[in-house]
Structures are given as C-alpha cells and as structure tokens.
C-alpha positions as YAML, in Angstrom:
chain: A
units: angstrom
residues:
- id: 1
  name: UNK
  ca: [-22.94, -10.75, -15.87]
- id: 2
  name: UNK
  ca: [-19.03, -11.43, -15.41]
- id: 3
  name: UNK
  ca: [-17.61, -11.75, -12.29]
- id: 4
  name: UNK
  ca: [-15.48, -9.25, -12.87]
- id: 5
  name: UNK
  ca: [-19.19, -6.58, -13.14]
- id: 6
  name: UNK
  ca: [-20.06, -8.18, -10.14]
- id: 7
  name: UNK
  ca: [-16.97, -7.54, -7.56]
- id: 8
  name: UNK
  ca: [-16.94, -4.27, -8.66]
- id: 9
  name: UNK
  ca: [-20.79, -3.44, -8.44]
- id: 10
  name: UNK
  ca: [-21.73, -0.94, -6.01]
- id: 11
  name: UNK
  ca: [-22.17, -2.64, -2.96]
- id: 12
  name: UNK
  ca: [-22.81, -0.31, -0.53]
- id: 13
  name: UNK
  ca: [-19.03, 1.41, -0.53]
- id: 14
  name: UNK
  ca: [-16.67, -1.14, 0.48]
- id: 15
  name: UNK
  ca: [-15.44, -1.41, -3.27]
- id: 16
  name: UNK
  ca: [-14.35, 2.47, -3.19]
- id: 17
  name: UNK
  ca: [-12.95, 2.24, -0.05]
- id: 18
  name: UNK
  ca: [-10.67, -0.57, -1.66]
- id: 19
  name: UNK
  ca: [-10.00, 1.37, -4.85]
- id: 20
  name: UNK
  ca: [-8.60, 4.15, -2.51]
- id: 21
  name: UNK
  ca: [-6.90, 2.00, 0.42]
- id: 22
  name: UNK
  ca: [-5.28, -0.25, -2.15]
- id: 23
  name: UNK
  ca: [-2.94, 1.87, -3.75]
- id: 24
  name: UNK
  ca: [-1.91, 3.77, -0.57]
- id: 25
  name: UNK
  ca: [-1.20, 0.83, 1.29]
- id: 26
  name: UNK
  ca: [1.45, 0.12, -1.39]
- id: 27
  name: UNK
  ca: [2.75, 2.98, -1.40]
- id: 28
  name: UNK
  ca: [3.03, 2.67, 2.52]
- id: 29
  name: UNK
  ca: [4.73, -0.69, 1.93]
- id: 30
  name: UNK
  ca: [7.37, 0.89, -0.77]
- id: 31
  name: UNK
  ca: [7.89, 3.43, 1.31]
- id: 32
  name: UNK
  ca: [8.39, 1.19, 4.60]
- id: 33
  name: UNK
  ca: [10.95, -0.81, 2.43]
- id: 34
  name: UNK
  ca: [12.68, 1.78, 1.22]
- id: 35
  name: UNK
  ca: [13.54, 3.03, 4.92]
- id: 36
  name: UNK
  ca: [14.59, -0.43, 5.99]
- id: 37
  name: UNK
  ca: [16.84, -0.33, 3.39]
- id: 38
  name: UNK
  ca: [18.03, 2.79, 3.90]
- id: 39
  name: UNK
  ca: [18.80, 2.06, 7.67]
- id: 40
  name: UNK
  ca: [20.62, -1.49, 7.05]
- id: 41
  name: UNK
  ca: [22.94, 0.60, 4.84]
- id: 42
  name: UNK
  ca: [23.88, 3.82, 6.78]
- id: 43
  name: UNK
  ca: [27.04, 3.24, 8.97]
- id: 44
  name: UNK
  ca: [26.16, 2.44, 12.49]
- id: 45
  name: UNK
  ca: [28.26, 6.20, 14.14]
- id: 46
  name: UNK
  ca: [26.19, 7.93, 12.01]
- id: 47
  name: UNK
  ca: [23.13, 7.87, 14.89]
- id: 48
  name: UNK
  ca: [22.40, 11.03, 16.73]
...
C-alpha cells in the first residue's frame, strides 16, 4: 500500500477533521492578510 493510502486511511477521524480545518485555516490566513493590508494602506485620520 502507498503511503499516500495510508495517511489518508481512516484512522479514527483525525484525517477529516484535517480535510475540513485545512482549507479554512487558509482562508482565515488570506483573509487575516488581506486586512493587514488593508489597514497599512488606509490614511491614518481616517480612524473613528
């Protein structure tokens, strides 16, 4: 069997739980970035 099979064997959940938390903590990280970015470049009266 290839490794591959094996990681993604059903071991007792964890491997779901990865398939799922994966993707939304990159799309937690984009979206993180994309607010830094949008902070550094608003002008600094704009607050409030």
């Amino acid at each position: 069997m290839s490794a591959t099979a094996l990681v993604l064997a059903h071991q007792g959940g964890w491997d779901e739980i990865l398939m799922v938390a994966a993707p939304l903590a990159l799309l937690a990280w984009v979206l993180w970035l994309a607010d830094r970015r949008a902070r550094r470049t608003e002008p600094p009266d704009s607050q409030g």
